[in-house]
N, C-alpha and C positions, 0 to 999 in steps of 0.2 A: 545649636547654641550651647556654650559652655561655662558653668559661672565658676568663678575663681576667688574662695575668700579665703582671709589673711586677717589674723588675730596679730596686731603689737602689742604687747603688753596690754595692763585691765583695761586699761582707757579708748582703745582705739581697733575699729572693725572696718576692715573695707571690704566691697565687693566688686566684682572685673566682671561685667558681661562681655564676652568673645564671640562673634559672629563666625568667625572660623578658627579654630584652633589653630597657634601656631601661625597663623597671616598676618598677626597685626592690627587687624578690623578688631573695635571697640565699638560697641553701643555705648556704654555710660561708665563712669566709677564714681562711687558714691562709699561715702566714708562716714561713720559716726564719731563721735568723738564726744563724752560727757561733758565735756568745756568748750566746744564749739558747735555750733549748729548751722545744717546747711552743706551740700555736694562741696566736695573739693577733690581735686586731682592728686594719687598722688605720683611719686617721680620715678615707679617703677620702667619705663617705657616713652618715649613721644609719641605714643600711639592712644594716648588715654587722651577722654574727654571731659568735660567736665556735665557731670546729670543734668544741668540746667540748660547745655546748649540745647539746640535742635538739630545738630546734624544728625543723621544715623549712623553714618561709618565715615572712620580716617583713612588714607592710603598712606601708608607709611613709605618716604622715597628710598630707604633700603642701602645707604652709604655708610662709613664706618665714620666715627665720631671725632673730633681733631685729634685727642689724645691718641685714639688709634691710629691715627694717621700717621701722626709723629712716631709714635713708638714701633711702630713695621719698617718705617722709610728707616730710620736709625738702625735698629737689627739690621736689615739691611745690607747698611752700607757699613754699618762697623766687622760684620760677617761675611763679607763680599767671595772669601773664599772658601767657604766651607760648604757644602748641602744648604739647601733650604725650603726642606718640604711643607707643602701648603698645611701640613698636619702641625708643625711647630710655629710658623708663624696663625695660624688661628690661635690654636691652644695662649700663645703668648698675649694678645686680647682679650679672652675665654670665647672664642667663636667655634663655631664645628668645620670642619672644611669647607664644606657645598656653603654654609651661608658666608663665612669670610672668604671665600671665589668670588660669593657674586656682590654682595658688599663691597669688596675689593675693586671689580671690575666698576661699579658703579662712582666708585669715588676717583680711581686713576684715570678710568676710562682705557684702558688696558689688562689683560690678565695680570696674574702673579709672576706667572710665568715670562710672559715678555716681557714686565718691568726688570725683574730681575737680568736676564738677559742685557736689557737697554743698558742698566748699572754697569754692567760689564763689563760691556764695549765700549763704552763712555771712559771707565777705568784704566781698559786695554790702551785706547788712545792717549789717554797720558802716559803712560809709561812708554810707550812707542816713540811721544816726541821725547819725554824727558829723561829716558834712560839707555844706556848700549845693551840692555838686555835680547839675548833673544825672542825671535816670539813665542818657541817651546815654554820657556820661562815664564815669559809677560804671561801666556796659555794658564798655568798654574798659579802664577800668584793674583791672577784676577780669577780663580776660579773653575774654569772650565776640565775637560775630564782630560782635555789633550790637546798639542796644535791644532790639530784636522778642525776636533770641535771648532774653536776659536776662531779659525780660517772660514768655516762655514758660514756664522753667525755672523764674522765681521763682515763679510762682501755682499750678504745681504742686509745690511745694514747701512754699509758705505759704498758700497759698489765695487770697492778694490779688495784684494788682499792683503794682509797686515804689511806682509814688506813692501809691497808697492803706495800703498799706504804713508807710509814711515818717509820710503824714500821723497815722495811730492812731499810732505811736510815736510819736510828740511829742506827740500831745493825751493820753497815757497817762503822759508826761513832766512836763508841767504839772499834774497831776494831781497826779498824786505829791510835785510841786514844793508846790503849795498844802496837800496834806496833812503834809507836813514844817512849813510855816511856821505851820500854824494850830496845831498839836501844842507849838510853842516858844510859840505867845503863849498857848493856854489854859492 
């Protein structure tokens, strides 16, 4: 057991009993205050309790908080092609790696790794229908180290290869274009 106190300025003392360091499990926090009297929680953590209940321990579900949420998916996607090691998106949170992994993995329900990935190829595909780029190109401006990369992650992903890929979307396109115009003349 570990106790953890914390002086705020004259007025105010708290104490953190920890059942394991580092887990999350709280027995109590209990706080004095010369103008209030009586346990109170305070907002260091959702892992705190308050001295009056009776549970013993909390499990803390261990997901990253919305702001978090937002602010990775955004880095993200506005960085789509740059590196994006799991050491700078923690740090951009204040997380350590290992806990924003699994934090991470708990809220996407996906690694870092393969969401970013996912971003990618997602990205890939629209440039494939909406530009004459090649996919060397498309390759680098969505990110990846090279075709090959690209080519790899797309067909497991989609099952095809980028140009084969590409090419069904357009013939799927005109398709769709001729059934449009033949709808307006019958």
């Amino acid at each position: 057991m570990v106790e953890l106190s914390n002086s705020i300025g004259p007025l105010k003392t708290s104490r953190v009993l920890l059942t394991k360091p580092y887990a999350g499990s709280v027995l109590c926090s209990e706080s004095t205050d010369t103008r209030q009297s009586g346990p109170e929680c305070s907002s260091v953590g959702s892992g705190l309790q308050r001295a009056s209940d009776k549970k013993p321990d909390i499990t803390v579900t261990g997901g990253l908080a919305g702001w978090q949420i937002e602010r990775v998916r955004r880095h993200i996607h506005d960085n789509i092609t740059a590196r994006l090691p799991i050491v700078v998106l923690g740090r951009l949170i204040r997380l350590s790696p290992a806990h924003f992994s699994k934090a991470f993995k708990r809220s996407f329900g996906r690694s870092p790794h393969r969401y970013i990935v996912e971003v990618r190829v997602a990205h890939a595909k629209e440039l494939l229908v909406s530009s004459d780029a090649s996919v060397c190109e498309i390759a680098v401006t969505c990110g990846f180290s090279d075709q090959s990369h690209m080519s790899r992650r797309f067909r497991r992903a989609t099952g095809l290869s980028p140009a084969a890929w590409r090419l069904l979307r357009r013939a799927m396109s005109v398709q769709e274009d001729n059934l449009r115009c033949d709808r307006r003349v019958g």
